[in-house]
C-alpha positions as CSV (number, residue, x, y, z in Angstrom):
1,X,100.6,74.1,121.4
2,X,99.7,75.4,124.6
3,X,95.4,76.3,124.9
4,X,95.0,79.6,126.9
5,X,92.2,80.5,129.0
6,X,90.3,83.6,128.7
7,X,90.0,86.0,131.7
8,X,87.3,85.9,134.2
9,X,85.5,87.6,136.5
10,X,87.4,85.6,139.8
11,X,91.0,86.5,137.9
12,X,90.2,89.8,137.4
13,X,89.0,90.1,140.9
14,X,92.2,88.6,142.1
15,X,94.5,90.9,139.8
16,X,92.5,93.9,141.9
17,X,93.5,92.3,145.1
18,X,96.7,92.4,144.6
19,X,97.4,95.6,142.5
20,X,94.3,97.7,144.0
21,X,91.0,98.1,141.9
22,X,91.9,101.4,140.7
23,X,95.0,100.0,139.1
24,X,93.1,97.5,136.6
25,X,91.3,97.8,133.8
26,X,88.6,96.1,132.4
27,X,86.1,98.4,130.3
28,X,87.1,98.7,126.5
29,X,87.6,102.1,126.7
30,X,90.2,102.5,129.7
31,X,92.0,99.7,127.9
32,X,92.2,100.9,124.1
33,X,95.0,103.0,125.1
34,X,96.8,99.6,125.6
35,X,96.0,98.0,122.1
36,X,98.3,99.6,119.7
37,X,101.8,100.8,120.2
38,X,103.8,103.1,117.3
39,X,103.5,100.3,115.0
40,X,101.9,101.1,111.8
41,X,98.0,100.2,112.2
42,X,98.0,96.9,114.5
43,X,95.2,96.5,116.8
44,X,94.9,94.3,119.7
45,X,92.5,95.2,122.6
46,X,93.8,92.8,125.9
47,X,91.3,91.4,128.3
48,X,92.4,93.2,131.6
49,X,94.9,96.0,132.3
50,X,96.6,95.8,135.3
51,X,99.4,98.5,136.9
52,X,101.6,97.0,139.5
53,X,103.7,99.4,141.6
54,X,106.0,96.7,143.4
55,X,107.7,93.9,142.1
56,X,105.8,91.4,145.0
57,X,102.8,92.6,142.7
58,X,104.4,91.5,139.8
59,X,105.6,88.2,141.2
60,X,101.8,87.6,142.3
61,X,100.6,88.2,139.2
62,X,102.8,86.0,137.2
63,X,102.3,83.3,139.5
64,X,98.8,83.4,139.0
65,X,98.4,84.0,135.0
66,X,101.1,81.1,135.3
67,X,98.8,79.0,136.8
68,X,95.7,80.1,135.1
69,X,97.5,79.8,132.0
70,X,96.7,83.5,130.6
71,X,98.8,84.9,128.4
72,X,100.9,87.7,129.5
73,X,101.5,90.8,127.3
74,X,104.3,93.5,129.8
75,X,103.9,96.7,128.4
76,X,106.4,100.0,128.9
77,X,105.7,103.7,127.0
78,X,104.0,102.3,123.8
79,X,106.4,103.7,121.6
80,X,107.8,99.9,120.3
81,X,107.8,100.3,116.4
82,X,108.0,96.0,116.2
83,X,104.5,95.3,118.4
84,X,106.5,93.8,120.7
85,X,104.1,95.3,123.4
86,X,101.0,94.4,121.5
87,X,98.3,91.8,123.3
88,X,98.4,89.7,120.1
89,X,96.3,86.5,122.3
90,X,94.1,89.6,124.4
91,X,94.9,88.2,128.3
92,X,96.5,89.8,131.1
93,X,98.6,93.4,130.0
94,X,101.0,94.5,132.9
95,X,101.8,98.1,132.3
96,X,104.7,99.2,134.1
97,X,103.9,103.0,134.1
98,X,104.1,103.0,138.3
99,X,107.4,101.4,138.2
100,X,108.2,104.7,137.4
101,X,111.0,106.0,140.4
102,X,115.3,106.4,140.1
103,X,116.2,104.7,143.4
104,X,119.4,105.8,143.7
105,X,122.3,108.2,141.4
106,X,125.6,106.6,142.7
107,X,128.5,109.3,142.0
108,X,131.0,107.5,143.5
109,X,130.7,104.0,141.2
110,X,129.2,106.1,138.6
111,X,125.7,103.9,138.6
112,X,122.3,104.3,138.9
113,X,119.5,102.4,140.2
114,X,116.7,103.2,138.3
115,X,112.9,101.3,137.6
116,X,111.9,100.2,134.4
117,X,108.8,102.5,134.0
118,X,111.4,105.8,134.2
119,X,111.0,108.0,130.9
120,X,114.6,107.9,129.3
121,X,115.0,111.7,129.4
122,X,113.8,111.9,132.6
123,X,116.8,109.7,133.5
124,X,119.5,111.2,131.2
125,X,118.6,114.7,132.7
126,X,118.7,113.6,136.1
127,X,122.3,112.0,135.9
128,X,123.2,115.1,133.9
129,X,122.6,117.2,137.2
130,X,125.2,115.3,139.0
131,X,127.9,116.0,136.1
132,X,126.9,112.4,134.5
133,X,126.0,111.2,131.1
134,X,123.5,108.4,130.0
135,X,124.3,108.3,126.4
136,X,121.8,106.0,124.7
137,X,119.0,108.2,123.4
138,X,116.3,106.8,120.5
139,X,114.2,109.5,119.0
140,X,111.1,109.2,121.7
141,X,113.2,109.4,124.7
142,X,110.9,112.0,125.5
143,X,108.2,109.3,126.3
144,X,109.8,105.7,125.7
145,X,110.6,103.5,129.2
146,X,113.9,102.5,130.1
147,X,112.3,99.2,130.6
148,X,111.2,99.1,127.1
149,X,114.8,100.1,126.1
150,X,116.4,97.0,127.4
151,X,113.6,94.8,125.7
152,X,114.3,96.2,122.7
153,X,117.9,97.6,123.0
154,X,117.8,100.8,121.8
155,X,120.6,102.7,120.6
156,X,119.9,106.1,119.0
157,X,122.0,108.7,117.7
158,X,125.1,108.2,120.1
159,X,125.3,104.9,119.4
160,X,127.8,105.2,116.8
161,X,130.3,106.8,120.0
162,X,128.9,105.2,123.4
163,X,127.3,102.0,122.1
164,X,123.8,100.9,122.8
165,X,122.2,99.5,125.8
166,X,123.6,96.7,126.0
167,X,126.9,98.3,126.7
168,X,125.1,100.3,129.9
169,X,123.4,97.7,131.6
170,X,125.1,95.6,135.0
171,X,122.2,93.7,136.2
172,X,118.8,93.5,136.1
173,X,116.2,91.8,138.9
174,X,113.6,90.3,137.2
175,X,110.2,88.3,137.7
176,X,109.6,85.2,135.7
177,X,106.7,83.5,133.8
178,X,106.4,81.7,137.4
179,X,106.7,84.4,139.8
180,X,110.1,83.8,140.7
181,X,112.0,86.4,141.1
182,X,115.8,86.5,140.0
183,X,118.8,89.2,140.0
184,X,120.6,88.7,136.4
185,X,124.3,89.8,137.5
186,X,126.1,91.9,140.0
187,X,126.8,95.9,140.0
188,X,130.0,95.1,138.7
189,X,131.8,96.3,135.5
190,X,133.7,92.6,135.1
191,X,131.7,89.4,135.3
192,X,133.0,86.0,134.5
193,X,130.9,84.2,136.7
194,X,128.4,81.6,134.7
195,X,126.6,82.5,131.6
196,X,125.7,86.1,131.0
197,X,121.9,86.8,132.0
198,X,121.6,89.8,132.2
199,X,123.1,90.3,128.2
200,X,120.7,87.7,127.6
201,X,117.2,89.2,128.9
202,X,118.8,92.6,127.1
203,X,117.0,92.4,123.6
204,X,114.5,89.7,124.6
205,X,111.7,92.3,123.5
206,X,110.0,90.8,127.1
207,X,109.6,87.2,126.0
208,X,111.7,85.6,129.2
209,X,110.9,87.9,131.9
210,X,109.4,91.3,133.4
211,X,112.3,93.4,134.5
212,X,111.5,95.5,137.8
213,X,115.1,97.2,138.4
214,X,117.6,97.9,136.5
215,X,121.2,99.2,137.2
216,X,123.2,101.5,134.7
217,X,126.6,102.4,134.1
218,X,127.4,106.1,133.3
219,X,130.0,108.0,131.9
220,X,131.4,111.9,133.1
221,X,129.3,114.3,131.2
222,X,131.2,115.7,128.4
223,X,131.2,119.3,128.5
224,X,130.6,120.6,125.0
225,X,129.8,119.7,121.8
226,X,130.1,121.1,118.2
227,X,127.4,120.2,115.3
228,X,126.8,120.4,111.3
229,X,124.7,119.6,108.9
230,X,126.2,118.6,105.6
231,X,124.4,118.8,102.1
232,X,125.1,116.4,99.7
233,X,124.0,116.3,95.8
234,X,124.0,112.4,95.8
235,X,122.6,110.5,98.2
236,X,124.7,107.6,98.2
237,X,127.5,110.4,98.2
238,X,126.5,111.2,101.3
239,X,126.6,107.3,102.6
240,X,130.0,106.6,101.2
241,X,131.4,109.7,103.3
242,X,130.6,108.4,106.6
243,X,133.2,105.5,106.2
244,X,135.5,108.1,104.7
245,X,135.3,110.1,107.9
246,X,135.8,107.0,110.0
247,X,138.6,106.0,107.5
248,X,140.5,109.3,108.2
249,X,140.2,109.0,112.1
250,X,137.1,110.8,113.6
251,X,134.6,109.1,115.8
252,X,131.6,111.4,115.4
253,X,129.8,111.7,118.9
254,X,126.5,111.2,116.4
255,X,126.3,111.0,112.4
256,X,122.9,110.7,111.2
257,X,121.4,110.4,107.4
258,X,118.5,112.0,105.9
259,X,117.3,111.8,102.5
260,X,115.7,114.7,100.8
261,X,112.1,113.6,101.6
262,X,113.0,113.3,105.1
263,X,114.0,116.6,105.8
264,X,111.3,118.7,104.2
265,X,108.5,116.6,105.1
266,X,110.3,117.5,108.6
267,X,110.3,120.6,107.8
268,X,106.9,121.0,107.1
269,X,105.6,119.1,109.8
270,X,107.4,121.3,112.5
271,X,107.2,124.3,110.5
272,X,110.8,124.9,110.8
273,X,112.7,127.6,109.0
274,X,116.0,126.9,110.8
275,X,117.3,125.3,106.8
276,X,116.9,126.5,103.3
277,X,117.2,122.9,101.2
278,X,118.9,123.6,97.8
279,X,117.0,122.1,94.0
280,X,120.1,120.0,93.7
281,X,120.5,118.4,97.5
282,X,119.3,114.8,97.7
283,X,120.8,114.1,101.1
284,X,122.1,115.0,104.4
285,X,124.4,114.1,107.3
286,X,123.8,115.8,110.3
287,X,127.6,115.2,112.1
288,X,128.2,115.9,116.0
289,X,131.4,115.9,118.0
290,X,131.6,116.0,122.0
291,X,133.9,116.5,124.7
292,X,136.0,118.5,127.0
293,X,138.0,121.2,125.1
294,X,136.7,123.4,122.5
295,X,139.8,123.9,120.8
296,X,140.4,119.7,120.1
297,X,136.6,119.5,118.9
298,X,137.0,122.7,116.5
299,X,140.3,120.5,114.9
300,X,138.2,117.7,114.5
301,X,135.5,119.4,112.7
302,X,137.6,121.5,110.6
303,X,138.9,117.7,109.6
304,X,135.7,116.2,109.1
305,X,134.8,119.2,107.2
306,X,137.9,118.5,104.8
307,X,136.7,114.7,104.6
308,X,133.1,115.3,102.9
309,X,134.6,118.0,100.6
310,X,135.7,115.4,98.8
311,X,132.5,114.4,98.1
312,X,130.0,117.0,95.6
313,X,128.2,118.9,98.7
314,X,126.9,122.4,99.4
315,X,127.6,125.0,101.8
316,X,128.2,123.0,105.1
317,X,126.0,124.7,108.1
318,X,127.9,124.8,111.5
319,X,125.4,125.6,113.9
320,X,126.4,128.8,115.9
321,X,124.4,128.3,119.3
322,X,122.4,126.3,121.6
323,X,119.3,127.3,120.3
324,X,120.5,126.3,116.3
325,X,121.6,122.6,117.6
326,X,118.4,122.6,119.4
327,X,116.5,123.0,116.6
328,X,118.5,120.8,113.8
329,X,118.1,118.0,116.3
330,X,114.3,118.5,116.9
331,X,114.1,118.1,113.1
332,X,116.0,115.0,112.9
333,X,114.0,113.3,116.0
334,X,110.7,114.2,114.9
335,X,111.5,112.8,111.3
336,X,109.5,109.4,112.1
337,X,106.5,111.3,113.0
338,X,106.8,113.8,109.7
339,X,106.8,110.4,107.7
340,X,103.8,108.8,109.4
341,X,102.0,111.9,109.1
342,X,102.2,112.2,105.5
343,X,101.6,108.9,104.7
344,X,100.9,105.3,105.8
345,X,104.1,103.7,105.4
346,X,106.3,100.8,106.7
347,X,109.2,101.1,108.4
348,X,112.1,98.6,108.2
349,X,115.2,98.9,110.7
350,X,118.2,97.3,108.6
351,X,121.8,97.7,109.7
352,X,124.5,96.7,107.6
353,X,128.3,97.9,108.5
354,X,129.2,101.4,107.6
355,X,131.1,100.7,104.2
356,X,128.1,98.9,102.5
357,X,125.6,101.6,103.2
358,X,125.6,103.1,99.5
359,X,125.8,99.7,98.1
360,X,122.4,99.1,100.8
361,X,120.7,102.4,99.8
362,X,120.9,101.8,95.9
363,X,119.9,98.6,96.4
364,X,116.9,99.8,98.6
365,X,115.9,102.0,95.8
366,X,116.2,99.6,93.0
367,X,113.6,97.3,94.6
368,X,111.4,99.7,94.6
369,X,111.8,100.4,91.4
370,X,110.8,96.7,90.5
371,X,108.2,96.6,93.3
372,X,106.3,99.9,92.6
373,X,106.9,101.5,95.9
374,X,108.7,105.0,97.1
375,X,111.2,104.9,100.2
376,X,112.1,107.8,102.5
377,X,115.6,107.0,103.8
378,X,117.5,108.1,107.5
379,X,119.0,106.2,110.2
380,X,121.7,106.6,112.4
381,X,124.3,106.5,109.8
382,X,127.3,106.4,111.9
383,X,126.7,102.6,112.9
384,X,125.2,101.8,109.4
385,X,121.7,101.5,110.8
386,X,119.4,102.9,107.9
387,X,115.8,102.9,108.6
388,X,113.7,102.1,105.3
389,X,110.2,103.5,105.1
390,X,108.4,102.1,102.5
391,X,105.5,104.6,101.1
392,X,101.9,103.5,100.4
393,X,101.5,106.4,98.1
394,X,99.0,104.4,95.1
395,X,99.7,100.7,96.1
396,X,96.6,98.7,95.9
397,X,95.6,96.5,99.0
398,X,96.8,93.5,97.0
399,X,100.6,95.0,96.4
400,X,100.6,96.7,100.0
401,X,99.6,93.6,101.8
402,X,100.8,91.0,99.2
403,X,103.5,91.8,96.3
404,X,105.0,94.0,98.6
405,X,106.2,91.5,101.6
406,X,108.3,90.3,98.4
407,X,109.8,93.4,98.0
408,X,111.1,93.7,101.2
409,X,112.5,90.4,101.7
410,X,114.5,91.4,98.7
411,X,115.4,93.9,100.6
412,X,116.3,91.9,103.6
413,X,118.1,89.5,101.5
414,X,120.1,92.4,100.1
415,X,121.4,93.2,104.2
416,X,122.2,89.9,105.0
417,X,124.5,89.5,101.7
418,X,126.0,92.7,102.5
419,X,126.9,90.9,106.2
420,X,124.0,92.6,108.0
421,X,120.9,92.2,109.7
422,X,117.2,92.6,110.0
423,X,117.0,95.0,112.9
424,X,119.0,97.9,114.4
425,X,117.2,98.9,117.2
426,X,113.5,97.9,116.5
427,X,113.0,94.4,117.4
428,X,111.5,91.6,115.9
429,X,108.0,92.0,117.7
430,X,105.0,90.4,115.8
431,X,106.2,92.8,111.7
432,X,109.6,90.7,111.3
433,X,109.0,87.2,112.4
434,X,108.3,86.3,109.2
435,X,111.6,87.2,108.1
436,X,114.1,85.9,110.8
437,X,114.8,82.7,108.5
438,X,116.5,84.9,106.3
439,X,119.4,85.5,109.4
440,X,119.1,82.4,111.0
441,X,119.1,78.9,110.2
442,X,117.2,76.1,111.2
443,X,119.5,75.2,114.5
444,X,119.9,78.9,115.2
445,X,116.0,79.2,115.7
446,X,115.7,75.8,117.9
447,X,118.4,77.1,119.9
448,X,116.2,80.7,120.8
449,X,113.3,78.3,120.9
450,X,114.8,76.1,123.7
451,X,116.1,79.1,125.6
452,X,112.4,80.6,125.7
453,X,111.2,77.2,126.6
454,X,113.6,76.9,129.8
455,X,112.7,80.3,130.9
456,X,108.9,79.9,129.9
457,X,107.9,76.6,129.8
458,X,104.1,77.2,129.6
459,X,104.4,80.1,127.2
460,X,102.8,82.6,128.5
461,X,104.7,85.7,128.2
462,X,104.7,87.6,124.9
463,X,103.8,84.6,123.4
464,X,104.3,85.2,119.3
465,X,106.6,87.6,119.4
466,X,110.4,86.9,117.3
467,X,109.1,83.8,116.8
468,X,105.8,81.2,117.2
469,X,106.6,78.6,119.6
């Protein structure tokens, strides 16, 4: 196993050569920003910070960590939920906030250019001035990176339409572990030409590269869209209806879950009066449809609508204006921080398909049941991704940090048999390691081993994370 060597006064010298002294920091405070991301309550303070603007900055920095043999921690918003972006061995953290420009909105191919350290929002609203649409959108687009959505690749709500990021990206340029600097693909939407990079480096959670540019598909902006939020009585009710409305034809432009707990700790949180929940709701499925004429959208709700009748739900809320979809979608994004606030929790990111999700939910709950533990339940629902949060509430230190891990390799267990996996949209990052022998065999792992060897022969970058190698 490779020894690293700890930062020094001549590196960190050097790293302000080449980035400029006001762009790296080396004083615990200005860098205890940089220690934790949105995951749970990991910790790890790196030895320098260092901001690079230009991807000759980033080349020169790689080569010389690469040399040096520092580790190598690349950082985007902090908003990873996995901590993938966590300086688990302290050394060298390259934040890529200053990579932070669109360099060019191409109408006519219907592409853009874009850096890595561009807020997602930022981006979708800036294609959405030119009549264009970026659909992926996870719940802190409001402050994630792009560049942190391909590590991880992020999906969100319009997944269950538009796909995920994968489905977006043409080509990436890249610096790796030793400065090199490559370009992944081509700005093509066809490539048979070698082995596929840039879908490689895509969900690599920054373990085989930094990614400096990035260019994007889009799609025509659709021009309106039609929501409601549907009450169920039984949550698993409320699960077996979204492969009933896929059954009977309609691809929901976004179908999202929420459990009970979800909504009114929500509800609380953002002191939101926009929904009265009902003693006998246990669920809800918030159910969007898009495109270009009203009158075809209001036919597929009215059918949608006849779909989860058939289920035992309450009065269905169609949301009358702008201002009402506003607000039932601020409650849905902002469930993740309603949770955290209430509690300290855990948060697992299974995805099984669609059909099994009731069969996944009861089985969620049930393991509770055995373990001791409550779960609040939601997740993009449309593309069977159901994000677990397992309360603290009264577990001792010994069940929260022992017994517990137990109870949620049960749970994981429980996706795989069900023909899923161990992560949606979160990553692997440092939580789920531990777990990835329950998807993958022994040959499987030497095979992503090797790969990450080839790119990274010295190990440098985001060493630890998916795996220890």
């Amino acid at each position: 196993m490779t020894t690293f060597n700890k930062v020094t006064a001549a590196h960190i010298a050097a790293l302000r050569e080449i980035a400029g002294a006001q762009y790296v920091l080396a004083d615990e405070e200005g860098m205890s920003r940089y220690a934790q991301d949105e995951t749970e309550d990991l910790h790890y303070l790196p030895e320098v910070v260092v901001k690079p603007d230009t991807t000759e900055q980033v080349s020169r920095i790689m080569r010389l960590c690469n040399e040096e043999l520092l580790p190598v921690t690349p950082r985007g918003g902090g908003t990873g939920l996995s901590g993938g972006a966590l300086a688990q061995y302290g050394g060298v953290l390259i934040s890529m906030e200053r990579f932070n420009r669109i360099t060019l909105i191409d109408e006519r191919n219907l592409q853009v250019i874009t850096e890595p350290g561009v807020i997602t929002e930022e981006l979708q609203n800036a294609v959405k001035e030119r009549g264009l649409f970026y659909p992926p959108d996870p719940s802190s687009r409001g402050t994630c990176f792009i560049g942190g959505n391909i590590a991880e690749n992020s999906g969100g709500p319009k997944a269950v339409k538009y796909g995920v990021v994968k489905d977006y990206v043409l080509n990436l340029e890249m610096v790796l572990p030793n400065g090199e600097v490559i370009w992944t693909g081509a700005n093509v939407l066809k490539n048979a030409t070698g082995y596929n990079l840039t879908q490689l480096v895509v969900g690599s959670e920054g373990t085989l590269g930094i990614v400096t540019k990035i260019v994007l598909r889009l799609i025509p902006l659709p021009k309106t869209d039609l929501l409601m939020l549907v009450p169920f009585r039984s949550a698993e009710s409320a699960c077996a209806a979204v492969s009933a409305i896929f059954r009977a034809g309609y691809t929901p432009s976004a179908m999202e879950f929420m459990e009970r707990d979800a909504l009114e700790w929500v509800t609380q949180y953002v002191q939101s009066s926009a929904i009265k929940i009902e003693d006998d709701v246990q669920a809800h499925l918030l159910i969007e449809v898009d495109g270009n004429h009203p009158e075809v959208l209001m036919q597929e709700m009215e059918g949608i609508a006849g779909v989860v009748e058939a289920f035992d739900i309450g009065e269905i809320l169609f949301a009358e204006d702008a201002q009402q979809k506003e607000e039932l979608w601020r409650l849905r994004r902002r469930v993740a921080e309603a949770v955290k606030a209430n509690s300290v929790y855990k948060e697992e990111d299974t995805v099984v398909p669609r059909a099994e999700l009731p069969v996944l939910l009861k089985g969620v709950k049930e393991i509770g049941q055995r373990y001791g533990f409550h779960s609040v339940c939601y997740g993009h629902a449309g593309d069977g991704n159901l994000h677990v949060n397992i309360i603290r509430g009264t577990l001792t230190e010994e069940q929260w940090n022992g017994t517990l891990t137990e109870g949620i390799r049960e749970i994981f267990q429980l996706v795989k048999k069900l023909g899923g996996t161990i992560s949606g949209e979160h990553g692997i990052g440092l939580v789920q390691k531990s777990y990835m022998d329950i998807i993958f065999d022994q040959t499987s792992m030497q095979l992503m081993k090797q790969i990450k060897q080839i790119f990274d022969p010295k190990n440098i970058l985001n060493r630890g994370k998916i795996f220890d190698c």
